[in-house]
Each structure stands twice: as C-alpha cells, then as structure tokens.
TORVEX-523387 format. One record per residue: x, y, z of N, C-alpha, C, O in turn; residue number from 1. Coordinates in steps of 0.1 Angstrom, whole numbers, plus 5000, padded with zeros to 4 digits. Layout:
N
{{X; Y; Z}; {X; Y; Z}; {X; Y; Z}; {X; Y; Z}; NUM};
...
This chain:
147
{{3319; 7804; 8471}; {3312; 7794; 8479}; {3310; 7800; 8493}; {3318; 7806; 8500}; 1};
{{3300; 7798; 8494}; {3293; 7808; 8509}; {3300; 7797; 8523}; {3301; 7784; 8522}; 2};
{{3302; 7804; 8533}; {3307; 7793; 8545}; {3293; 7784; 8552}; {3296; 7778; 8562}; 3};
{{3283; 7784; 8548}; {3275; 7777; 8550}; {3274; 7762; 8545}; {3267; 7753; 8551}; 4};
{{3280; 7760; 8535}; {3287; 7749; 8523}; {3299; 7744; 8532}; {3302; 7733; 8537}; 5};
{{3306; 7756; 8533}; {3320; 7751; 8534}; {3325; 7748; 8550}; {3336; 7746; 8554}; 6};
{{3312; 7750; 8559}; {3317; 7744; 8578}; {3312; 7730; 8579}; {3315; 7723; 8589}; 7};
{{3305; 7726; 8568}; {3305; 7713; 8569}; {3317; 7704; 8563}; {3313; 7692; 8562}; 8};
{{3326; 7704; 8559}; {3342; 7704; 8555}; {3344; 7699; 8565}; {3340; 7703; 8576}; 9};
{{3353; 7685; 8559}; {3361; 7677; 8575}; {3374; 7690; 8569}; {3375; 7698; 8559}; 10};
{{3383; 7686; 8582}; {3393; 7694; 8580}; {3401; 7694; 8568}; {3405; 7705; 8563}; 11};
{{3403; 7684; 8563}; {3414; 7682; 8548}; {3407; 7689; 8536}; {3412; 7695; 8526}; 12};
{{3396; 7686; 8539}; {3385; 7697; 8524}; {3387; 7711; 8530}; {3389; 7719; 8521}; 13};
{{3387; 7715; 8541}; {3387; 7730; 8547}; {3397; 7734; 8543}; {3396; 7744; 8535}; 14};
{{3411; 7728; 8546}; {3428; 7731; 8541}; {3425; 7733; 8527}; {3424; 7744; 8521}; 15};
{{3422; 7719; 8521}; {3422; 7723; 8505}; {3417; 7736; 8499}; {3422; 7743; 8490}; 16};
{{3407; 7737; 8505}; {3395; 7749; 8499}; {3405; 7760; 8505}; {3412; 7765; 8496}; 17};
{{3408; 7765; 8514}; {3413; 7777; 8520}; {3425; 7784; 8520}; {3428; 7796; 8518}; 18};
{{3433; 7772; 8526}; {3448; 7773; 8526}; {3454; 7776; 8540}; {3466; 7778; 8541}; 19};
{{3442; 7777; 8554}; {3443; 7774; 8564}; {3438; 7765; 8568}; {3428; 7760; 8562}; 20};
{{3447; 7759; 8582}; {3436; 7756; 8591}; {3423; 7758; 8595}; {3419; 7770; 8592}; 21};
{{3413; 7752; 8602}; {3401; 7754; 8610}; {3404; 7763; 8620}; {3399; 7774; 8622}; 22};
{{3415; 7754; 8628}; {3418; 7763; 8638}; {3422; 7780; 8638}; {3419; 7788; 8646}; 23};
{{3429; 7782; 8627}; {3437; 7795; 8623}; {3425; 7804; 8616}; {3425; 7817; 8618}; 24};
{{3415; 7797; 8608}; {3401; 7799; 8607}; {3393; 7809; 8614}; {3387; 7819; 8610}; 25};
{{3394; 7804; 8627}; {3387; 7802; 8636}; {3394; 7817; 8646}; {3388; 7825; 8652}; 26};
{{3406; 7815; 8643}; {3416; 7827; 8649}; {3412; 7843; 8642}; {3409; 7853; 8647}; 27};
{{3415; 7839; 8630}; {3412; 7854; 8623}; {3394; 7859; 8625}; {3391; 7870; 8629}; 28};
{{3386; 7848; 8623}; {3373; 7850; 8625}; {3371; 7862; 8642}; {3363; 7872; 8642}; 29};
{{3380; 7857; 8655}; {3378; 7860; 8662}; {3382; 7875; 8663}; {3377; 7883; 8671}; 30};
{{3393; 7878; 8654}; {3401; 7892; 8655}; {3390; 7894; 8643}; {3380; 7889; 8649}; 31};
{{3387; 7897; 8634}; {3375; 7904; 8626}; {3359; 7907; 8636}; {3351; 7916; 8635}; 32};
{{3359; 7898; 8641}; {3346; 7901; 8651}; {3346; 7911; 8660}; {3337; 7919; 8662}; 33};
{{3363; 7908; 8669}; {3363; 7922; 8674}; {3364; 7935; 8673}; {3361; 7944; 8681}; 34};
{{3371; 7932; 8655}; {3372; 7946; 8649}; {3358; 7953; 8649}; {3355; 7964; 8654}; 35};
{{3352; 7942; 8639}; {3338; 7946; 8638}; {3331; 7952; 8645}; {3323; 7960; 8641}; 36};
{{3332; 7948; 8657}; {3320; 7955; 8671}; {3327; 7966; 8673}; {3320; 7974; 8678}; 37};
{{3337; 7970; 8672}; {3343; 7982; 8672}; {3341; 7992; 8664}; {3341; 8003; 8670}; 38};
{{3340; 7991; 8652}; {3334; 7997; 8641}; {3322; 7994; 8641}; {3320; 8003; 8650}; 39};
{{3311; 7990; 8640}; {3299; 7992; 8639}; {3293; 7998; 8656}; {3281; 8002; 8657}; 40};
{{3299; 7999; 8666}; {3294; 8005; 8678}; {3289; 8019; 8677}; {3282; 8022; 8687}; 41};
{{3292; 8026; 8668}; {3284; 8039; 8670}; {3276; 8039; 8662}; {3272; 8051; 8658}; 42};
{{3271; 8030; 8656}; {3261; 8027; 8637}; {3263; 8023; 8631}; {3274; 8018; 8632}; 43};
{{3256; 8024; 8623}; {3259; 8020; 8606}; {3251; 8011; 8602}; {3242; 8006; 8609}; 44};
{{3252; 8007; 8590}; {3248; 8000; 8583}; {3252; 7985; 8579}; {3262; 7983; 8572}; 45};
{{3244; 7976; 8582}; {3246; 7963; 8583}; {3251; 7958; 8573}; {3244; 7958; 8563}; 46};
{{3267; 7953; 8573}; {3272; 7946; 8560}; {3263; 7935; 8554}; {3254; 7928; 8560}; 47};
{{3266; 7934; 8538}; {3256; 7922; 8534}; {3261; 7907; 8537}; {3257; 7895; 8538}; 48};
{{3279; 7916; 8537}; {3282; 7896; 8540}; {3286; 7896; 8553}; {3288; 7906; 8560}; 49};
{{3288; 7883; 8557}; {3286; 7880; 8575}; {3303; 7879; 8573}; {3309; 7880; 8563}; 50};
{{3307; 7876; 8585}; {3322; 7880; 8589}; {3330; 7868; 8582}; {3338; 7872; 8574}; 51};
{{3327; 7855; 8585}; {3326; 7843; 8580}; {3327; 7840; 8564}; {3335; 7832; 8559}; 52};
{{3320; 7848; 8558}; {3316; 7850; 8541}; {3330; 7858; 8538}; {3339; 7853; 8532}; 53};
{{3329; 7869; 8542}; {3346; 7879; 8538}; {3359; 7874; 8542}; {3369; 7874; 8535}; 54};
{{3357; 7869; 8556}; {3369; 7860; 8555}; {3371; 7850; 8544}; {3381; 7851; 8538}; 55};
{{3361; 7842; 8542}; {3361; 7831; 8535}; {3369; 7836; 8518}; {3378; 7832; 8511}; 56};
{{3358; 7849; 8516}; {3365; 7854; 8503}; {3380; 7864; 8504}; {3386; 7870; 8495}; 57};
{{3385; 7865; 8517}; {3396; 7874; 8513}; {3406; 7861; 8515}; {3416; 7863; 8508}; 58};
{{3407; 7849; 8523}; {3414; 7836; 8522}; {3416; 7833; 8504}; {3427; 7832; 8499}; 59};
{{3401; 7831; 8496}; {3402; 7826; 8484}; {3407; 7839; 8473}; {3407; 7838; 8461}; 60};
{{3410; 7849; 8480}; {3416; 7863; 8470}; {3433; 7855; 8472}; {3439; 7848; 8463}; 61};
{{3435; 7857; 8480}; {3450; 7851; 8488}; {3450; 7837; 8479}; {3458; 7836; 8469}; 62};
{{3444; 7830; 8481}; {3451; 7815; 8476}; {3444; 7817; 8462}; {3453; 7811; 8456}; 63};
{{3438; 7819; 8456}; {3436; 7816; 8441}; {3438; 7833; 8434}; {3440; 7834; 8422}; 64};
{{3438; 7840; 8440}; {3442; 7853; 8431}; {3435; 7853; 8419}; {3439; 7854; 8407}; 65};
{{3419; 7853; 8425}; {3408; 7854; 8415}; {3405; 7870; 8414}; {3406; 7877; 8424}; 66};
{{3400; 7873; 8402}; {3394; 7888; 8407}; {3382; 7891; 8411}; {3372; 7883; 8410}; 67};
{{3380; 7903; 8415}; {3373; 7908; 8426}; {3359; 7908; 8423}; {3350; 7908; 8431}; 68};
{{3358; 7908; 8408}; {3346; 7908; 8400}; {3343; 7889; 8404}; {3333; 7887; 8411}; 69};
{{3348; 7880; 8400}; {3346; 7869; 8402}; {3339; 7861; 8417}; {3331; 7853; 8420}; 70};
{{3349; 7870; 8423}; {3346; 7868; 8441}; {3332; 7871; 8441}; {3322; 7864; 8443}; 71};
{{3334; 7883; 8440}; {3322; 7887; 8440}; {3305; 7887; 8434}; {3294; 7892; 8438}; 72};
{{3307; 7880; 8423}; {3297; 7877; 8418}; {3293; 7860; 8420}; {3284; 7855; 8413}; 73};
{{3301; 7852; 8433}; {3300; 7845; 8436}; {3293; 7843; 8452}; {3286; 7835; 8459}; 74};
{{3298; 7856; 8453}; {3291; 7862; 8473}; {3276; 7868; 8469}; {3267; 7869; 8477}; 75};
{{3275; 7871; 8455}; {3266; 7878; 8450}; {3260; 7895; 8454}; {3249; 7900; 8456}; 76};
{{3276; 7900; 8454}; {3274; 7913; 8459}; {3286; 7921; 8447}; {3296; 7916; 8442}; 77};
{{3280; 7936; 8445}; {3289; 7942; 8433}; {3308; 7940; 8439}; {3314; 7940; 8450}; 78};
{{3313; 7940; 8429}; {3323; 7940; 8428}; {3335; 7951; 8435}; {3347; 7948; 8437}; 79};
{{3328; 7966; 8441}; {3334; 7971; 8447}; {3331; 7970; 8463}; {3340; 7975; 8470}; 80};
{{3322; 7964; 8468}; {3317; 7960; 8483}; {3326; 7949; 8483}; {3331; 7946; 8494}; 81};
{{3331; 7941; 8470}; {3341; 7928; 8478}; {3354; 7938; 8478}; {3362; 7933; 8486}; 82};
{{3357; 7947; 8474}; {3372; 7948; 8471}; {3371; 7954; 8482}; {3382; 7953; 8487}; 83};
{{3361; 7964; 8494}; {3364; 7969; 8507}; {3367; 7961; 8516}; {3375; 7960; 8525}; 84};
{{3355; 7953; 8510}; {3354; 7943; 8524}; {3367; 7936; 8522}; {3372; 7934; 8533}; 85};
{{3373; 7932; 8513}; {3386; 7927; 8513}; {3399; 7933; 8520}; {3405; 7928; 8530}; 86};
{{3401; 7943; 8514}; {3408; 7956; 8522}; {3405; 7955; 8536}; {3413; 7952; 8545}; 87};
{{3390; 7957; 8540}; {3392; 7960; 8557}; {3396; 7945; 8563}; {3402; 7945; 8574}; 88};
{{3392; 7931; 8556}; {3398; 7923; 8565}; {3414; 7922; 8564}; {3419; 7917; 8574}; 89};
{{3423; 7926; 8555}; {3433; 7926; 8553}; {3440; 7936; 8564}; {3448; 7932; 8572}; 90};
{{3435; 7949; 8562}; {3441; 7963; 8570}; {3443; 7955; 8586}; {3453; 7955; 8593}; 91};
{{3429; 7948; 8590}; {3424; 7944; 8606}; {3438; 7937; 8606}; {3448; 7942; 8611}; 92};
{{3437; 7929; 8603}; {3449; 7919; 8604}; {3462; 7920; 8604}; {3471; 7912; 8609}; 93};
{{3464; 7934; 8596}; {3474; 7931; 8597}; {3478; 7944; 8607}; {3489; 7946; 8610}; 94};
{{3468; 7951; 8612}; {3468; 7963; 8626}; {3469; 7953; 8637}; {3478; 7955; 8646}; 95};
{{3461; 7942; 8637}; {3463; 7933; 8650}; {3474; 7926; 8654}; {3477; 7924; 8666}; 96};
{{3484; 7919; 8642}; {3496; 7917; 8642}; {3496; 7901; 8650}; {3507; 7898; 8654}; 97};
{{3488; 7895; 8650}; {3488; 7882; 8653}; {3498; 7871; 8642}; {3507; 7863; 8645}; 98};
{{3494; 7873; 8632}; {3501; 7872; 8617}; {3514; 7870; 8613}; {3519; 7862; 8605}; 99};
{{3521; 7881; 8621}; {3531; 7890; 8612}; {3541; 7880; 8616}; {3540; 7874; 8627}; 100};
{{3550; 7880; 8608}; {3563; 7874; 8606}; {3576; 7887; 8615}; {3576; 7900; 8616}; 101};
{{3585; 7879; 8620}; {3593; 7886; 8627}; {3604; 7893; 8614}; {3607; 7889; 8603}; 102};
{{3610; 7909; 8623}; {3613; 7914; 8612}; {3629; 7912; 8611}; {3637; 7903; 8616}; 103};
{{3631; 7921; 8603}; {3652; 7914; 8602}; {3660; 7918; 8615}; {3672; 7915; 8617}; 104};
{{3648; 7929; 8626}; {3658; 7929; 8633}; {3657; 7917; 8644}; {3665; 7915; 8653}; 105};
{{3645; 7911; 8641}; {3644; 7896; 8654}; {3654; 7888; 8650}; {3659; 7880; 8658}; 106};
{{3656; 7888; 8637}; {3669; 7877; 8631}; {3683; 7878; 8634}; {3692; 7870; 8636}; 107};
{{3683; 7891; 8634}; {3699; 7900; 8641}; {3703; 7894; 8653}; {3712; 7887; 8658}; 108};
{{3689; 7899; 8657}; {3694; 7897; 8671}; {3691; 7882; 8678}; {3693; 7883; 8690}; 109};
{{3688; 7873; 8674}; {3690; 7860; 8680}; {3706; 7853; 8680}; {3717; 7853; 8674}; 110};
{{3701; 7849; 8686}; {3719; 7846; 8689}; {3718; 7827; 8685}; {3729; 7822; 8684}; 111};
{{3710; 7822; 8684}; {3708; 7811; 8674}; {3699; 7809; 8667}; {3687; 7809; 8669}; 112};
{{3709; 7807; 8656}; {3701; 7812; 8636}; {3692; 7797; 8638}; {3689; 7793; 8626}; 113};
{{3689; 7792; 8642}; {3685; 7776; 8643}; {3668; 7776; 8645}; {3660; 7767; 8642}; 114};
{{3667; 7788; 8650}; {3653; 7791; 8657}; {3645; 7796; 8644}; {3634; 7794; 8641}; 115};
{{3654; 7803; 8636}; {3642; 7806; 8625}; {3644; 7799; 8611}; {3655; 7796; 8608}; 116};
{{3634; 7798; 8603}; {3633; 7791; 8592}; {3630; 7803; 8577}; {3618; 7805; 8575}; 117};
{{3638; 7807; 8571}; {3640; 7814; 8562}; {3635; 7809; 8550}; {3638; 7797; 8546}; 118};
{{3626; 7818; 8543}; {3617; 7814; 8527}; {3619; 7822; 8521}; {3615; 7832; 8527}; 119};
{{3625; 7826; 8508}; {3626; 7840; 8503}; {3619; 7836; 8487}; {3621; 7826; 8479}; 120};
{{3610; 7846; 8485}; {3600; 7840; 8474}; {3602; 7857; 8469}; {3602; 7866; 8477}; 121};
{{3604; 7859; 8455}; {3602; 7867; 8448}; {3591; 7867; 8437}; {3587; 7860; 8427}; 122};
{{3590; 7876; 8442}; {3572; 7879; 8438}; {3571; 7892; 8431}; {3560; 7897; 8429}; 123};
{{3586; 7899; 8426}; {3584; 7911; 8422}; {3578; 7913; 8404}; {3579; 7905; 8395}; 124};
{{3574; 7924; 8404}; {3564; 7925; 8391}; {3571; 7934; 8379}; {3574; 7944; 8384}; 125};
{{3572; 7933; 8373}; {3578; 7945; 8364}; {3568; 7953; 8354}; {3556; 7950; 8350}; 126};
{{3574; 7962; 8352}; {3563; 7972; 8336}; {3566; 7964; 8329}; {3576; 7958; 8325}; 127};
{{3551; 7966; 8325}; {3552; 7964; 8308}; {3562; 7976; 8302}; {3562; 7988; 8307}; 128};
{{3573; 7971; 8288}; {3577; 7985; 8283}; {3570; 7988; 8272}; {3566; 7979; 8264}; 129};
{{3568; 7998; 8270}; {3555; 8002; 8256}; {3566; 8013; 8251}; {3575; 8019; 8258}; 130};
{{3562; 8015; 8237}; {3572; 8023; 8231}; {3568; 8036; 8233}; {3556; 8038; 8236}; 131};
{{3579; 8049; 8231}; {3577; 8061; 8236}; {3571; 8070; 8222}; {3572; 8068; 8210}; 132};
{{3565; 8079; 8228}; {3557; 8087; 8218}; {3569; 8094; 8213}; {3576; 8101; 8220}; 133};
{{3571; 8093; 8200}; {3577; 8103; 8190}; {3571; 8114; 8182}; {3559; 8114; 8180}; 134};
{{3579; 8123; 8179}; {3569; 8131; 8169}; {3569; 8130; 8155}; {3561; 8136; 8148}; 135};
{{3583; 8119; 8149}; {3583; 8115; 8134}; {3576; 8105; 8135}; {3572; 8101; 8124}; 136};
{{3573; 8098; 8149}; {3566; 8087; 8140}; {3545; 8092; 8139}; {3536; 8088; 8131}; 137};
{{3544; 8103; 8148}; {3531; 8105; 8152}; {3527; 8110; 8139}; {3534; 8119; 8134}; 138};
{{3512; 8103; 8132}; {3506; 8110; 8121}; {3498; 8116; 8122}; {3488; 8113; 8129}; 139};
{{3499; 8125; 8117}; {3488; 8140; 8121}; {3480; 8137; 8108}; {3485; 8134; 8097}; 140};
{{3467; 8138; 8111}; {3458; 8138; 8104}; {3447; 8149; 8103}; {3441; 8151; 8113}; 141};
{{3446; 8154; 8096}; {3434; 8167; 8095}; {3422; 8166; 8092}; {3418; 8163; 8081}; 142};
{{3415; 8169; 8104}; {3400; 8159; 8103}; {3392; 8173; 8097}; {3392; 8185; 8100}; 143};
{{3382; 8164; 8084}; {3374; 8169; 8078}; {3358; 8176; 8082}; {3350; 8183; 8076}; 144};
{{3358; 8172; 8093}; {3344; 8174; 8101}; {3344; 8189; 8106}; {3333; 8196; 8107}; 145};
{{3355; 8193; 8108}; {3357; 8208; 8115}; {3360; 8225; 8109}; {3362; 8237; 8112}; 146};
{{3359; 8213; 8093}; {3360; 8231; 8085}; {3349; 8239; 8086}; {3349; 8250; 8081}; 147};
C-alpha cells in the first residue's frame, strides 16, 4: 500500500498498519531524508520509490515479515530494488543510532535496575538437519548416452 492511501489514516489505523507511531513515522522519515541528500549530492539516479514508500515498505518487512517479492510487487518495482532499498533504510538507521537500545554495559552501570525495563525474546533459528551423503547408500548409475 503506497503512503498516499495510508497519510490519510487517523492515528490508530496508522499504528495498526505500521507498528509505529505518526510521530516516530515522522522521525525516521526525517533521518532517511537526510541520509538521502547525502547520498544523492554528487548524482545519480532518481529512486523509483519516494522516501515515504521505502520507509513504509521496510516498517511492513519488520511487522509482517512478508517477502520481498510480495513487497515489492505491491510498490510495483522488481524484487531486488525492494531488498536494497530495504537494506539502505535499515543500514541508515541503524548508523544514526536514534533507535538503538542501550547496551549491557548501560545496564551495569546504572546504579538503579528500576530505570530499565528488560524483554528478552528468542528469536533464534536453527538448521534444517538433512542426512549426510554416504557412499553405501549413493547409487551409481551408468548412463547409457555416453558410450
């Protein structure tokens, strides 16, 4: 859904759809803009989606963990322009550090635990295990085409 749809959103449709605020919205929009002018100041070539549109689709990567093919065939641009454009708003953000969560040594060092609010979510992934190549079980076959 293009942000042209979605700025007319009172705020509780905005949350719903996004998983931010307007205002926080409104925050990252400003750090991507100035990335942007930064990067495009010596040239280049005009992105197809506006700053607005990529945010919008790297927010809906983050909260629905659609793929990139999908995003993207919704922005109506190939599938590998969303996965950069995704990546560079991601990288920006998280170079600008507006975002970031304090690290274990901000935790150490407070001298009251009361100040911070701890979430620990495991998110970790495992292999698939697939069976290992043997050589009793591998059948050799002797292909007829090559005498």
């Amino acid at each position: 859904m293009r942000y042209e749809k979605v700025k007319d959103y009172n705020d509780e449709k905005f949350r719903r759809l996004t998983g931010v605020k307007r205002e926080t919205f409104n925050k990252i929009i400003e750090i991507i803009t100035k990335a942007s002018t930064l990067k495009r100041k010596k040239g280049g070539r005009k992105p197809k989606l506006s700053i607005e549109d990529m945010t919008l689709a790297t927010l809906e990567y983050w909260r629905e963990y659609r793929t990139y093919f999908h995003i993207a065939s919704e922005f109506g641009i190939h599938e590998s322009n969303m996965y950069s454009s995704i990546r560079w708003v991601e990288d920006t953000l998280i170079k600008d550090g507006t975002f970031s969560l304090p690290g274990k040594k901000a935790l150490l060092e407070a001298d009251d635990y009361d100040e911070y609010e701890v979430t620990l979510i495991d998110a970790s992934e495992t292999p698939i295990e697939r069976p290992k190549k043997n050589k009793e079980f591998t059948i050799r076959v002797k292909r007829s085409d090559t005498q």
